[in-house]
N, C-alpha and C positions, 0 to 999 in steps of 0.2 A: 325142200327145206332139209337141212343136212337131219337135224334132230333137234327135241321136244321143245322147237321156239311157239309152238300153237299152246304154250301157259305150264304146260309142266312142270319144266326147270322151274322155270321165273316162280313159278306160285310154291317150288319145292325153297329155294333161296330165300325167296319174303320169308316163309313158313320158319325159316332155323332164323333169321332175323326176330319175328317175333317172340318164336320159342327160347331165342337167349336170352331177351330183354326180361322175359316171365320167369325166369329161372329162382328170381331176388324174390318176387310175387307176392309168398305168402310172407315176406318180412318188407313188406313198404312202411318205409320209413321218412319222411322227406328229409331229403339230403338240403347242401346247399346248391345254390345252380350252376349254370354251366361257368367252370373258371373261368376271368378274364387276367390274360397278365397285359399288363400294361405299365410303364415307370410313369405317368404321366395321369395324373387325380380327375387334370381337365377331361383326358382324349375319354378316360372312365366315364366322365358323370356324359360327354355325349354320346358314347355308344349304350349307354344304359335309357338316358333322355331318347336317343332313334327307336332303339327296342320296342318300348314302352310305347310311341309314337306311331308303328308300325302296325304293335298287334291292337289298334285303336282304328287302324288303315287310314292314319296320318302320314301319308308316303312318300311326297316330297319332303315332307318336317323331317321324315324317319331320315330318308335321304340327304338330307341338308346335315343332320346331326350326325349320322355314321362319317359324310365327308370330315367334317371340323375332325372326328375322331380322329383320321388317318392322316389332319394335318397337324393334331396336335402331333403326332407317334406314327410317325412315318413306316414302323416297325409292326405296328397296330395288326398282326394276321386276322383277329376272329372279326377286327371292323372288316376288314378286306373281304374277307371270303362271304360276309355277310352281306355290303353291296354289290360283290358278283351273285349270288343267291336271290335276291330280292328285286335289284333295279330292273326297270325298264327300259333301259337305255343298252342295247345289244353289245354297242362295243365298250359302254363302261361295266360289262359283264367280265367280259373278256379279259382288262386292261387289271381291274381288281383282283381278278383270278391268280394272274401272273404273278399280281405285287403280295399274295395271299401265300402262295407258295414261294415266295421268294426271301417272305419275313416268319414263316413260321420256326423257324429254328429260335427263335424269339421266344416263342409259344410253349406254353405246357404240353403235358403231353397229350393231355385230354382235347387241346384245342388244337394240335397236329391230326389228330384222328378226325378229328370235324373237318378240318381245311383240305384233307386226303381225299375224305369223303366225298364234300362238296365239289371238289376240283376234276375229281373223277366226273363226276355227272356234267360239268360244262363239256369236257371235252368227250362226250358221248363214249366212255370206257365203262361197260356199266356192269362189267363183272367184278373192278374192283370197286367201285362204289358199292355197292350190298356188302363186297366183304368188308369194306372199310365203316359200313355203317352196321353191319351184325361186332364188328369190334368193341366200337362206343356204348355201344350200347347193354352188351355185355361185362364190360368196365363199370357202365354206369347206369344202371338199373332203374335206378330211380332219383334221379337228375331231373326233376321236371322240365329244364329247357331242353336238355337232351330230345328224352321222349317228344316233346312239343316238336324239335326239328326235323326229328325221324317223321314223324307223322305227318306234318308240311310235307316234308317232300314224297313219304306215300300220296300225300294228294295229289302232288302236281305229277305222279306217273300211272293218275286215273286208278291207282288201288283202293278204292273206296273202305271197303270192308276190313280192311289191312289198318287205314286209318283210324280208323274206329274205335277197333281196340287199343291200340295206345293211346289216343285222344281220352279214351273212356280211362284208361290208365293214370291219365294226368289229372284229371280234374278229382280221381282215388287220391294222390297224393296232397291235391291242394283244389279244394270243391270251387274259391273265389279268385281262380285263373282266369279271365273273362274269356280271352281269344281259344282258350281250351275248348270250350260252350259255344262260343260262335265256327269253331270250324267243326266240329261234329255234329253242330243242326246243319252246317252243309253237306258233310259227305251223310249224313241220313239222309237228305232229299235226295244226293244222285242215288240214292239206290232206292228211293220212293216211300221212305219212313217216316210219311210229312208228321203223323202224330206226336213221334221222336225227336223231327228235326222243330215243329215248333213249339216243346215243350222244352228244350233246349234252347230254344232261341229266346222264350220267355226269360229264362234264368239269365242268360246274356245281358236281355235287356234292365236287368234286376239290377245287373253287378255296374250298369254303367247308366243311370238314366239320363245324364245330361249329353252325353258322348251322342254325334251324329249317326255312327257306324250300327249302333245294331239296327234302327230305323233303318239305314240303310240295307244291312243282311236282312232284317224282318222282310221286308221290299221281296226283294231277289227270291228268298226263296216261297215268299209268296205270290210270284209270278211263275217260277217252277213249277207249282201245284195251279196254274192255272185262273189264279184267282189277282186278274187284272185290278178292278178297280184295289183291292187292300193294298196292291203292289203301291198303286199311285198316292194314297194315303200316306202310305210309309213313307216314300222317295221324301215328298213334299216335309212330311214331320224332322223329316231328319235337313232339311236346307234348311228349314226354320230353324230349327239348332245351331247350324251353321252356312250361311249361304254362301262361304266358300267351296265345300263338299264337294265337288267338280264328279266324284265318283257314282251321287245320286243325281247331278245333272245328269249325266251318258244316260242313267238307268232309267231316266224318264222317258230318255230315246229310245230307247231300247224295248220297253215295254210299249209303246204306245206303236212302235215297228212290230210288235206282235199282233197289236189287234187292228192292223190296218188298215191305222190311221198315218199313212206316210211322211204328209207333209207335215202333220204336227209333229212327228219324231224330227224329220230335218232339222224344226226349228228348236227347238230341245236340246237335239245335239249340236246343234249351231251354238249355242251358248256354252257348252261345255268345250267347244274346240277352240271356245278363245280366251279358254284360261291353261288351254293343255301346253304339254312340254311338246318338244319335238317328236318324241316316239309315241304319245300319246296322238299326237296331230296324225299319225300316219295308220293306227291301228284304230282311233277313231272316225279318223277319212271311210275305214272302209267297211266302217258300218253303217255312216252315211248311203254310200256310195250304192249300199245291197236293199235300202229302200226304196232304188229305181226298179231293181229286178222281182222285186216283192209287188210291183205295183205295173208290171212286165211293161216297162219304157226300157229298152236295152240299147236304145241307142246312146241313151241319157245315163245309164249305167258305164255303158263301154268308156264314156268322158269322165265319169267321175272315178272308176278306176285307175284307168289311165293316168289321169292326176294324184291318185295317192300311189301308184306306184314310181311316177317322175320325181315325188318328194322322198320316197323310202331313197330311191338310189342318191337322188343327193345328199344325203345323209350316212347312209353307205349300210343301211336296211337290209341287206340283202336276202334275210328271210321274209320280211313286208311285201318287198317288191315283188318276187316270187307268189306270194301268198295272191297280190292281184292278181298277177296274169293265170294266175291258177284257177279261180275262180270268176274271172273272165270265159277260160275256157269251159266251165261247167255250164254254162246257158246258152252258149253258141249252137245253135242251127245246124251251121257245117261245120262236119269233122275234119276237113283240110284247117280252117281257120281255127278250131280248137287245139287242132295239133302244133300250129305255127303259136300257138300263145302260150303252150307248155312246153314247147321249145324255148322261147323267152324266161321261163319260170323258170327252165332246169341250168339256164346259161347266169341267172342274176344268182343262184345258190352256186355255182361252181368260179364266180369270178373273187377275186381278193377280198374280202371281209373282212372287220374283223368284231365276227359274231360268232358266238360260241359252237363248236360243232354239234353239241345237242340239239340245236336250236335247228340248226340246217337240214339235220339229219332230218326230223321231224316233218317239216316242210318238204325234203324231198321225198321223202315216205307218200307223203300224201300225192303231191304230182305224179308217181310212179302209180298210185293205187285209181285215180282221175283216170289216167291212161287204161288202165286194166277197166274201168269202167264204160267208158266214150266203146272201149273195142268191142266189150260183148254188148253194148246194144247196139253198135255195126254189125254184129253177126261176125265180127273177124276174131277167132279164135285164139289164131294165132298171132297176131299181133299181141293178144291178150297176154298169152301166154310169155310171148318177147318180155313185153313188162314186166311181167309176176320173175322172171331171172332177175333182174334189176332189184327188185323190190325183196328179193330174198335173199340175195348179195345183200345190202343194205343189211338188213335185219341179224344175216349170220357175222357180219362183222361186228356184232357186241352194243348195239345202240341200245337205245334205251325201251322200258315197257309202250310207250306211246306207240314207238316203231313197229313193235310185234305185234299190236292190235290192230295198226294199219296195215301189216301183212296178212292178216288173220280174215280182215272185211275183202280185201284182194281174193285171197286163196277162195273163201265160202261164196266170188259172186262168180268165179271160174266153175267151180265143181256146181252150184245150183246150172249154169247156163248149160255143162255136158250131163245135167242130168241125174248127178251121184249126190241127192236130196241127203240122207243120212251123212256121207262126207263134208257135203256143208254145212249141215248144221253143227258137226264138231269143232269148226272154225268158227263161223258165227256167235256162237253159243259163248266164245272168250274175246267177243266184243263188249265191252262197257256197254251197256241198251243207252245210255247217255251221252253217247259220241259219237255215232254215226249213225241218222236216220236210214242211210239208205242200207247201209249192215242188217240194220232193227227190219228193215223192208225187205229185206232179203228172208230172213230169218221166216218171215211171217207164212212168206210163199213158201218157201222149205218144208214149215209144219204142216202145210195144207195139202203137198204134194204127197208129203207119207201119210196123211191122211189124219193127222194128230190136233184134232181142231182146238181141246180145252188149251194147249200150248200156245195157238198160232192166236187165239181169245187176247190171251195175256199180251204175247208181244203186241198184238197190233192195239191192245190198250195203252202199252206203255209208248208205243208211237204218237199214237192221237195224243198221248199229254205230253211230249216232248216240246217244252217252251224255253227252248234256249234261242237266243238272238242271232243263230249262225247261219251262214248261205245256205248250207244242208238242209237246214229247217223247212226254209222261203221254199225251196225246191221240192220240196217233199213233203211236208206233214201235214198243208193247208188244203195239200192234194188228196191226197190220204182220207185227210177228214168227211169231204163232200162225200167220200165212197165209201165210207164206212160211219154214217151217222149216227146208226144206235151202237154207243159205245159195247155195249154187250153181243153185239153180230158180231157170226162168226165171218169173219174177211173173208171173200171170192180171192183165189189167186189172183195175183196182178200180174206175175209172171217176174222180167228182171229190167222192164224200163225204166233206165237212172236217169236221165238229164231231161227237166223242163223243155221243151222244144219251142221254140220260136213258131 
């Protein structure tokens, strides 16, 4: 790696991003929010109606209402760059990007620095996204939607603690922000602050009793902390609110796929997949699909993949489709067949899309890091090391934070496999513990190799409660557990065996 992509930089740029937003700090004052210009009262009252709709995670309504937006005002930038930011729909990411930079000369100038900002991150340019977001923010200090967006999208590039503080920032300026409260009792559970996250989440639920959504966050993040049945309480209270909720249908899947119970999740998310959209259909397929490998029928898996991967390409998915055969390869037996199915992965991200380059970059991150994985538990180094070029190209071309922590789990399972324990652990150590069980697995053997048990305690704590619904999980933490049952043992080395084996 050329230079300081193992968090330095990134964590020196967040760092003057925060430090300029604080600068106003000791004069918070609320301002008004973030400008909308628009000639058009309608396209106003729907992109305020989606807003509102959004931060309730009413997200087809949000999405329904931001569209009318852009047909009332064709011209419409913050609706534009706001359903590229938000949707789920890969290539209406894309197409709104375009029309977002194409009408912002439209725009204020406060809503040109948003649409800069934002537009940089779809197209995985992520140096000037920081600068374009240390701008705004610096202009506007205390813009409660401002701060709220900065902070969204510290979430979505896994800077929890970055979060935080602005999150905590916003709710300073205005205590009865609801989604303020509901996104910082999340980023307090990724970083394991459940006291935090649900005394926050209580006030969420204060600011909104009839709304389905905090029942639903209550849910989630009380399945995070491990505590199944409150999770299924909550899902359930919140469909009662609304039995549309289609997002605590999945979570009922989802949860009941943790403790499993597989087929009852199937049928759970069986119901949620036949109210989903199209990208919903495809992203929900394949968590159907990871409750055959959770319950090791992989031949049953191999078919249900398969088939959400035939849907993402007819759709034109290309980071979905990818994402199967990626995780297809991570339970395969043989390493010939896993390698012919990350050849697939790497061929569906490199063909015509039209899905945003962050989105890609992300996903091939990860199949370059799969690769680096599959080699060192062949014992092939150097293959390994082939990969980790790939993967560090990747990461020095400017992508985004997701990218460098995937180079970061790469780098620390290279250096653990030749031995150089302290060098991985300064990689590992700038993994999210919340994103990669087997990074967190790595980590754990690391501490135990230098001989650092009260460290390696921790991690393989924060392992064993790692209850996210991901393939990583299935493969890793249910394993994990049986071998380390008194949560306060100190973990036996396990060494660096990544993949469940047939």
């Amino acid at each position: 790696m050329k230079q300081c992509w193992s968090g330095a930089c990134l964590t020196l740029m967040l760092a003057f991003a925060l430090s300029s937003a604080a600068a106003g700090q000791a004069k918070l004052q609320p301002q008004s929010d973030l400008e909308i210009t628009t000639k058009s009262a309608v396209a106003r009252a729907h992109f305020e109606a989606g807003l509102a709709k959004y931060q309730t995670l009413h997200l087809q309504e949000a999405f329904a209402n931001w569209r009318k937006a852009t047909q009332e005002d064709p011209n419409f930038a913050l609706a534009h760059i706001y359903l590229s930011q938000f949707s789920q729909d890969p290539a209406e990411q894309v197409s709104e990007r375009d029309k977002a930079l194409q009408s912002k000369k439209f725009a204020s100038q406060e809503e040109q620095l948003v649409v800069d900002w934002l537009a940089a991150t779809s197209k995985g340019q992520w140096i000037p996204a920081i600068q374009a977001m240390n701008e705004v923010q610096s202009r506007y200090p205390s813009h409660k939607q401002v701060l709220w967006l900065a902070a969204s999208w510290l979430t979505a590039q896994q800077q929890w603690g970055r979060s935080i503080t602005l999150f905590e920032r916003v709710i300073q300026l205005d205590s009865t922000f609801p989604d303020a409260w509901n996104s910082v009792a999340y980023a307090y559970a990724r970083t394991r602050q459940f006291d935090k996250a649900f005394s926050a989440m209580q006030r969420y639920t204060e600011l909104l009793p009839n709304e389905p959504n905090p029942q639903d966050s209550f849910a989630e993040i009380s399945r995070m902390a491990g505590r199944y049945d409150s999770a299924l309480e909550h899902y359930r209270a919140s469909l009662k609110l609304d039995p549309t909720f289609t997002e605590s249908q999945l979570g009922l899947g989802d949860t009941y796929a943790l403790m499993g119970e597989e087929r009852r999740a199937r049928a759970e998310y069986e119901i949620a997949l036949s109210k989903a959209t199209k990208a919903q259909a495809v992203m929900w397929g394949l968590q159907t699909a990871a409750t055959y490998v959770r319950e090791g029928n992989y031949d049953a898996a191999d078919l249900a993949f398969q088939a959400a991967a035939a849907r993402a390409h007819e759709n034109g998915f290309g980071n979905f489709e990818a994402q199967a055969y990626r995780i297809m390869a991570m339970y395969q037996k043989d390493s010939g067949k896993a390698g012919q199915l990350l050849d697939r992965a790497t061929a569906a991200l490199t063909e015509k899309h039209a899905v945003a380059k962050e989105l890609l970059d992300q996903e091939l991150a990860i199949v370059w890091r799969t690769r680096i994985y599959r080699a060192v538990e062949d014992g092939d180094l150097a293959a390994a090391a082939a990969a980790m070029k790939h993967l560090e190209a990747l990461a020095d071309s400017g992508s985004d934070a997701a990218v460098h922590s995937t180079y970061n789990s790469g780098a620390g399972a290279i250096l653990l496999a030749q031995g150089k324990y302290q060098d991985a652990i300064a990689y590992l150590e700038e993994v999210e513990r919340n994103q990669d069980p087997y990074a967190l697995r790595n980590l754990v053997a690391a501490y135990e190799r230098t001989g650092d048990k009260d460290r390696a305690r921790l991690a393989a704590q924060d392992l064993a409660g790692f209850n996210e619904p991901t393939i990583e999980q299935a493969l890793v933490v249910p394993e994990f557990r049986k071998n380390h049952v008194a949560a306060d043992a100190t973990p036996s080395a396990q060494g660096i065996s990544f993949f469940k084996r047939l």
